[in-house]
C-alpha positions in Angstrom: 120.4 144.2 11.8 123.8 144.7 9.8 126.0 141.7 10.6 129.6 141.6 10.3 131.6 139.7 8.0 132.2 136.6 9.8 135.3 134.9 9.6 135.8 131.6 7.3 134.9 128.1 9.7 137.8 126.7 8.4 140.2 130.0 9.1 142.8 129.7 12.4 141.3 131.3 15.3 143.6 133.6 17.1 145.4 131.9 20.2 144.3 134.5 22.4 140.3 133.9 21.5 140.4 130.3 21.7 140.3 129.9 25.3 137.7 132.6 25.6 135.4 130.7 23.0 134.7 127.9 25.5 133.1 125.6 22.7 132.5 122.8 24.9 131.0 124.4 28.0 128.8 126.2 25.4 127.7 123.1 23.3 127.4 121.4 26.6 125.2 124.1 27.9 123.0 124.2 24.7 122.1 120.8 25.0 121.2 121.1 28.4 119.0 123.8 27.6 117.0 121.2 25.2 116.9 118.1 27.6 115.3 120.9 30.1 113.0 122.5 28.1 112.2 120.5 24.5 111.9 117.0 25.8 110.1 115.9 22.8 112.6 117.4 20.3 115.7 116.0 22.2 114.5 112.6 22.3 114.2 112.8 18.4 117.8 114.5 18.4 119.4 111.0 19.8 118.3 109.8 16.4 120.5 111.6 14.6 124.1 110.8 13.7 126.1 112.1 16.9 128.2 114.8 15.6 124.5 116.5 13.9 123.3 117.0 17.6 125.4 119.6 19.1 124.6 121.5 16.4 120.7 121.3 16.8 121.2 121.9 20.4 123.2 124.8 19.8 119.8 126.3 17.3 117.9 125.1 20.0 119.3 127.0 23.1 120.1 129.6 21.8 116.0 130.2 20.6 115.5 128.9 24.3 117.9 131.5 25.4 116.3 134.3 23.7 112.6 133.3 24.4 113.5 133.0 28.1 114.3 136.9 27.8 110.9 138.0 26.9 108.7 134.9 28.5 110.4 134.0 31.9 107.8 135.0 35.1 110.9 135.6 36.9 113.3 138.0 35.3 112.6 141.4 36.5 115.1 143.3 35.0 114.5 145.0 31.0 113.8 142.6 29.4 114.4 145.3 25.7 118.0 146.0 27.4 119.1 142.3 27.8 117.6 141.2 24.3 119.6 144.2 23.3 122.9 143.0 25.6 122.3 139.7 23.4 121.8 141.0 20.1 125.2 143.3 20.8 127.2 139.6 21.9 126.1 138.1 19.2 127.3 140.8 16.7 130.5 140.3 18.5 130.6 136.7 18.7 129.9 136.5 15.0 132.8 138.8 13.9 135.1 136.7 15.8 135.5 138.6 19.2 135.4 136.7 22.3 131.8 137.4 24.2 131.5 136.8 28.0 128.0 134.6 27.6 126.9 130.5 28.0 125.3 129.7 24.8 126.7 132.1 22.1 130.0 130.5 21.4 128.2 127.3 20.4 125.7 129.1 18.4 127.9 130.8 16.2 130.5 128.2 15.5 127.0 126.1 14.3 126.2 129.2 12.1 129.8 129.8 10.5 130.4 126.1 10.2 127.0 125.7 7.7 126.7 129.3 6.7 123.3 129.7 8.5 121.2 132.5 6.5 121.6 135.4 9.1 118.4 137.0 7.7 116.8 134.0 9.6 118.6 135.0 12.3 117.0 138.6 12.2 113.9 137.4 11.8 113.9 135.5 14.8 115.2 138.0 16.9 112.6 140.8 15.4 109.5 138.0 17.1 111.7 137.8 20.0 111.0 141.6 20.4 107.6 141.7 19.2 106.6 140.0 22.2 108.0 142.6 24.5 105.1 145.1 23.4 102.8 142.9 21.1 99.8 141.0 22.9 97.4 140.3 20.4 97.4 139.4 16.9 94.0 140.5 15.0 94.8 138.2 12.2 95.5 134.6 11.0 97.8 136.4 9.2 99.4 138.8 11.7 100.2 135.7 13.6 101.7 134.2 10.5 103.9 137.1 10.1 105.1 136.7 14.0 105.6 132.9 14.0 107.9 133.5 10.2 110.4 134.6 12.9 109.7 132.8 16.2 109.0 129.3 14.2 109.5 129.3 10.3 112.9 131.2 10.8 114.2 128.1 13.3 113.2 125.4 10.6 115.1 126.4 8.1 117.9 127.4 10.3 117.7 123.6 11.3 117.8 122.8 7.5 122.1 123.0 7.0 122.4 120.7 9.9 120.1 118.5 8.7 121.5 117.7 5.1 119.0 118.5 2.5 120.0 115.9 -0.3 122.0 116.9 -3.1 120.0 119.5 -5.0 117.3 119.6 -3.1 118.0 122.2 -0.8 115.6 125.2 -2.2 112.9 122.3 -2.2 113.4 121.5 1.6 113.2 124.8 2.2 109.1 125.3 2.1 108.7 122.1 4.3 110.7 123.2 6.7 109.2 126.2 7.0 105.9 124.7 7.6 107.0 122.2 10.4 108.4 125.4 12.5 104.9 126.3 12.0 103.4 123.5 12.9 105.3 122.9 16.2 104.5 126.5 17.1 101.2 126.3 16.4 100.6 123.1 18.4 102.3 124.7 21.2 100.1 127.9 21.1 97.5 125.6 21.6 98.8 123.7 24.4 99.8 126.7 26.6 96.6 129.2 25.9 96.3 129.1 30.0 100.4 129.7 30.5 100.7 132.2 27.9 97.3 134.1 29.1 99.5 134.5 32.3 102.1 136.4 30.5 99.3 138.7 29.4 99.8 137.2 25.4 97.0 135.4 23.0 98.4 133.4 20.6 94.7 133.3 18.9 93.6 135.8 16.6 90.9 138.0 17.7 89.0 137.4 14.3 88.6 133.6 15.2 87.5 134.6 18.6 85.2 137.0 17.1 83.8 133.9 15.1 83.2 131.8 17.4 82.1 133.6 20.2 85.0 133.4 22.7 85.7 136.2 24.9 89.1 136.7 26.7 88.1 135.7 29.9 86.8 132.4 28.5 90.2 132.0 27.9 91.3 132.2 31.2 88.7 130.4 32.7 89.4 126.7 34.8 87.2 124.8 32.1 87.0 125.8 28.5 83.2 125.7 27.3 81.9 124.6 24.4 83.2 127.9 22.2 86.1 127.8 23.7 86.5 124.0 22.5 85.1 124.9 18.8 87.5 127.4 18.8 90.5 124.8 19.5 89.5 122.5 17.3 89.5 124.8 14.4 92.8 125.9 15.3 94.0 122.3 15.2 93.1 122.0 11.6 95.4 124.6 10.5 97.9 123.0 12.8 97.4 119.9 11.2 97.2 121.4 7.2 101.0 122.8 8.1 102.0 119.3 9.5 100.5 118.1 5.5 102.6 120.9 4.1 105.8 119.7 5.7 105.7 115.8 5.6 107.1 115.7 1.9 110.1 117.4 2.6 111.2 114.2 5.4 112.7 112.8 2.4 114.2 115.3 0.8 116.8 115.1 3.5 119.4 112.8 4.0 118.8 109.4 5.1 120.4 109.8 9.0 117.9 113.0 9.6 115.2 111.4 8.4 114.1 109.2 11.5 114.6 112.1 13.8 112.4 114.5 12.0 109.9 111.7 11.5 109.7 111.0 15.5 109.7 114.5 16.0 106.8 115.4 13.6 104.7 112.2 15.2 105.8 113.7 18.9 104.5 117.0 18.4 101.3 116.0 16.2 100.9 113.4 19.0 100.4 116.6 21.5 97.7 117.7 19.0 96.0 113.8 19.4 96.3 114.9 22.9 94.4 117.6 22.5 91.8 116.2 20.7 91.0 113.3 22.9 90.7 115.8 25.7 88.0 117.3 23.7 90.0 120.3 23.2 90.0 121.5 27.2 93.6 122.5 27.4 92.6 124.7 30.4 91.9 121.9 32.7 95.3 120.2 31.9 98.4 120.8 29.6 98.2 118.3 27.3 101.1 115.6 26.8 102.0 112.8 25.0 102.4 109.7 27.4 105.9 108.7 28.0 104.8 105.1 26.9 104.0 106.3 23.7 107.0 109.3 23.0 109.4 106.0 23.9 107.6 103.6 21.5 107.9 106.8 18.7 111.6 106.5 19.8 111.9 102.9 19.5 110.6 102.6 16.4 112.7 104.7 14.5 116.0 103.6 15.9 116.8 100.6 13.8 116.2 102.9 10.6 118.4 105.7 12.2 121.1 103.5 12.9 121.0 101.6 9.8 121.4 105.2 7.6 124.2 106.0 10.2 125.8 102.9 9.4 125.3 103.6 5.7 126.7 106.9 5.7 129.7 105.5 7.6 130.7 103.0 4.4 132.6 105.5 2.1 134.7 104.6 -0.7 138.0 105.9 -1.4 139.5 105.7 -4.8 143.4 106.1 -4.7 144.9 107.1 -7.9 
């Protein structure tokens, strides 16, 4: 998509667009968006410093936004012409102009305030329309190449917010790639039974091929035993992405750090789930208990507040 040269963060806005840019009821909507539908990820969120999470709200509802075009079981409407309504907002958002929509005035103040890569952006919108005529993926790889834009994209969009440390920006970059795909992954996992419904499988055909599951093992009440062998294979990639990602926790700054932590131990904790269920996620969706997503939280609160507090403390030398 060719993007329009936005204007500078810092640059007046026009009197007669401010009123239309509705900034709060757009943050405001954003976050509800994540309380709704990313519980695990907005608990993390309250562990960041509180002017970071507006922003992460605003990365996260807008994905939710877009993924609800192309996933919701009630919209009936076409679904290619509203991602393409969206796309054409957001093209007009970004350049400045004032767009009649909840969640895009929040979204693109978040990318013009930390010059979010728009070839993220792209990508993410290009998975969003894959899944309006793409049901399988053949390949390890093909799915790869889907989830660079629906997961990988959306980490390191999450990167600017999140303060990579001083020269260590290209570094975080990798990491954060790999936790998109790791949270993606874990949640193709979870949902095989709710994503079957929507006529999708997020498992390549080669791996059912190798292990002997057929598509309507998938959508049966219990998995059986290939269907199980099959998870638990998947899981280990799940979990060699979650390995290629923890390094880069501390390559951000210090008031990120907790939430990313908690948030990498609440999704791999879904995975935990999984495994202790002995991979039958078509009997039940898997969840972490409540008991144990608020002793994550608990946990890392003192350190989050403490590197709040830190940050805080700044010294200013008058000449």
């Amino acid at each position: 998509m060719t993007w329009p040269q936005t204007p500078s963060p810092t640059s007046p806005v026009p009197a007669r667009r401010a009123a239309a840019m509705t900034l709060t009821a757009g943050y405001e909507r954003c976050r509800k968006l994540h309380a709704r539908y990313g519980r695990s990820y907005y608990l993390a969120t309250l562990l960041l410093p509180a002017w970071k999470r507006p922003h992460v709200h605003a990365l996260y509802g807008f994905a939710r936004y877009a993924d609800e075009i192309v996933d919701s079981f009630h919209l009936i409407d076409d679904r290619a012409a509203a991602l393409d309504a969206l796309s054409s907002r957001l093209i007009r958002s970004l350049a400045g102009d004032p767009v009649d929509d909840p969640v895009l005035p929040a979204f693109t103040h978040t990318v013009r305030s930390f010059a979010i890569d728009l070839e993220d952006v792209d990508a993410f919108l290009a998975s969003m329309r894959a899944d309006l005529t793409v049901r399988r993926y053949a390949t390890y790889d093909d799915l790869l190449g889907y989830m660079e834009g629906s997961a990988a994209a959306i980490g390191t969009m999450m990167l600017p917010v999140l303060e990579p440390r001083r020269g260590a920006a290209d570094r975080a970059r990798e990491p954060a790639r790999q936790l998109g795909l790791a949270f993606q992954l874990t949640n193709f996992l979870r949902d095989v039974a709710e994503d079957l419904a929507r006529g999708r499988i997020y498992l390549p055909l080669a791996d059912l091929d190798k292990f002997g599951v057929s598509e309507a093992d998938l959508g049966r009440p219990r998995a059986t035993r290939a269907v199980r062998e099959l998870l638990a294979f998947e899981a280990g990639r799940a979990r060699d992405h979650y390995a290629a990602a923890l390094q880069g926790i501390e390559l951000l700054a210090p008031s990120s750090r907790p939430c990313i932590q908690a948030a990498y131990e609440l999704y791999s904790g879904i995975l935990d789930e999984i495994e202790a269920a002995g991979y039958d996620v078509l009997a039940q969706r898997a969840r972490v208990p409540r008991r144990r997503r608020l002793a994550i939280f608990a946990r890392h609160l003192f350190a989050a507040s403490a590197a709040d507090r830190a940050e805080r403390r700044v010294t200013i030398v008058v000449p």
